[in-house]
C-alpha positions as MATLAB code, in Angstrom:
seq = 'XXXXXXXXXXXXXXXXXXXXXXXXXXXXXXXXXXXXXXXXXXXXXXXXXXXXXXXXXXXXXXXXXXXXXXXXXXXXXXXXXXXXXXXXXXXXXXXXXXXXXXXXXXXXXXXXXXXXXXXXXXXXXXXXXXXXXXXXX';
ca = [
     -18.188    4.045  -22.899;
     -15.444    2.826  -21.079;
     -15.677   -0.176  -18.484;
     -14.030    0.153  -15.426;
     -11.346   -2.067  -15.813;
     -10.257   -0.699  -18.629;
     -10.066    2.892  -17.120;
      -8.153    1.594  -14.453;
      -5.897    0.464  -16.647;
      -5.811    3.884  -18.677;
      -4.819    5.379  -15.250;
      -2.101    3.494  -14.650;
      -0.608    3.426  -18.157;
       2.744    4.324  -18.141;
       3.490    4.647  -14.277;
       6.677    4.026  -12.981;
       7.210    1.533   -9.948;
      10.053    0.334   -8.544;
      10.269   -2.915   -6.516;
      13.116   -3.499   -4.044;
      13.329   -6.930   -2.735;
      15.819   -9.519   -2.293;
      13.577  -12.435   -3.473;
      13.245  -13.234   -7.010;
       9.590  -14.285   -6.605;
       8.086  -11.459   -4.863;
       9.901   -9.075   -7.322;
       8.791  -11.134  -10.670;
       5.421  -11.254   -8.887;
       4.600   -7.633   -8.561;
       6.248   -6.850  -11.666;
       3.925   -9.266  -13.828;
       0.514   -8.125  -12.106;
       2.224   -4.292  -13.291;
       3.350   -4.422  -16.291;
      -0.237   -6.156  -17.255;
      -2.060   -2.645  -15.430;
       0.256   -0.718  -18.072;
       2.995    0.271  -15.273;
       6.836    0.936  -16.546;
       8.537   -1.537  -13.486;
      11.797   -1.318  -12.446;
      13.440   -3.652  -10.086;
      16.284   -3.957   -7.521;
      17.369   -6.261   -5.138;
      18.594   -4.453   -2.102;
      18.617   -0.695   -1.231;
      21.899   -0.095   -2.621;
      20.577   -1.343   -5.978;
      17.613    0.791   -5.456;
      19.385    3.851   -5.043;
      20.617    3.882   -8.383;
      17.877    3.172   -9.989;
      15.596    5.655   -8.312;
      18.057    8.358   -9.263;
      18.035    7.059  -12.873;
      13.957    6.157  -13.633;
      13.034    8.254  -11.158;
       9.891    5.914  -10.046;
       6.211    7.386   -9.545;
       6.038    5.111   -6.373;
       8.351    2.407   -4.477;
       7.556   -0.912   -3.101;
      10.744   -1.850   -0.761;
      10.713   -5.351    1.220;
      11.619   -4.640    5.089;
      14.221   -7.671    5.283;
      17.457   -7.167    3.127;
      20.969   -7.937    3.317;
      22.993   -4.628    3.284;
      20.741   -1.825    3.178;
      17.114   -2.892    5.154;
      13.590   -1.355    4.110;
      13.983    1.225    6.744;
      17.480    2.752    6.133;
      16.311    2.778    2.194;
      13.091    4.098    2.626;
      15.096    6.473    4.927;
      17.723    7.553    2.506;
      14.823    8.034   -0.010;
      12.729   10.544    2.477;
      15.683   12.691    2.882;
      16.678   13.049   -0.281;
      15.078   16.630   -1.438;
      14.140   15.097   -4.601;
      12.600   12.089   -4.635;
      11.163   12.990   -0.332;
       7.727   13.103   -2.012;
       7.694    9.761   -3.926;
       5.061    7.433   -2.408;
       7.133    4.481   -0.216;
       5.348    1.114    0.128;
       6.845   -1.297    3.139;
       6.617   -5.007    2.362;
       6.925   -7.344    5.380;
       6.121  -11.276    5.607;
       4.683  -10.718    8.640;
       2.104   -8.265    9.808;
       3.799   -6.646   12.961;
       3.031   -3.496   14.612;
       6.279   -2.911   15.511;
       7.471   -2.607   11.959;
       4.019   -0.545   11.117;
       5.034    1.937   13.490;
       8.603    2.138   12.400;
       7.887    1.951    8.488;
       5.800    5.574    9.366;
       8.826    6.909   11.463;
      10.961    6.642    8.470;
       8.409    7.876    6.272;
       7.167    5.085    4.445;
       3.049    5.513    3.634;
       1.744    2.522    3.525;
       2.798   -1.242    5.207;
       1.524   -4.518    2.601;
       2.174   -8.124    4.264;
       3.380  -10.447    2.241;
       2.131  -12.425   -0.100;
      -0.188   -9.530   -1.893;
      -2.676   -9.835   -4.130;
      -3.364   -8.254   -7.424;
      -5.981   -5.504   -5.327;
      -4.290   -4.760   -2.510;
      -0.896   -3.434   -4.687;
      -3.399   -1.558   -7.070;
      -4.948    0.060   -4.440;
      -1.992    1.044   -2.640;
      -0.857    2.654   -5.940;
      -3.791    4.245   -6.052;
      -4.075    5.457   -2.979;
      -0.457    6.830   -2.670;
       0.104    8.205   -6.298;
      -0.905   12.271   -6.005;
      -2.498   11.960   -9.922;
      -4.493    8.919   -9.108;
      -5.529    9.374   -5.908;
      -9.092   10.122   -6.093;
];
């Protein structure tokens, strides 16, 4: 009999997420809360990074940070949509502040979900959750 914790955990075992943001914390941050649910994370630290990486992990789900020097949240999450490959892969927006505006245009581009900044532990599980096709109950 398994608790539910640790079926959660079983669920996300091996699940690959990539976060793409220019700060240090926010990426170390998601990536510790992660790798403790089991997830494979990758990081990057602007969308040109990202676009590398996606190609070569090939990530379950993405978490991309709205404000970045070169390539913003929007033209990555963008690129990523209209890409015929990886056009299905679950994009997560990540803003430090909790605008409309940039709800609306994280959809336009594709994006399926909008977290403000600073998450918790919850609401990035539950995004995963909710977003990942296998998971999603």
């Amino acid at each position: 009999m398994m608790n539910g914790a640790t079926a959660e955990k079983l669920r996300l075992a091996g699940l690959k997420v990539l976060v793409i943001d220019d700060s240090k914390t926010i990426r170390r941050t998601a990536e510790t809360l992660l790798v403790k649910e089991g997830c494979e994370v990758f990081t990057a630290i602007d969308g040109f990074d990202a676009l590398s990486k996606i190609a070569d992990h090939q990530p379950d789900i993405v978490f991309v940070d709205i404000m970045m020097p070169r390539l913003d949240g929007y033209q990555t999450c963008s690129l990523i949509k209209h890409n015929k490959v990886f056009k299905s892969t679950p994009v997560i927006m990540l803003s430090s502040k909790d605008g409309l505006f940039d709800r609306a245009r994280g959809r336009i581009v594709g994006s399926e979900h909008y977290l403000t900044k600073p998450f918790t532990k919850d609401e990035l599980l539950s995004a995963i959750q909710t977003h990942v096709g296998h998971l999603a109950s």
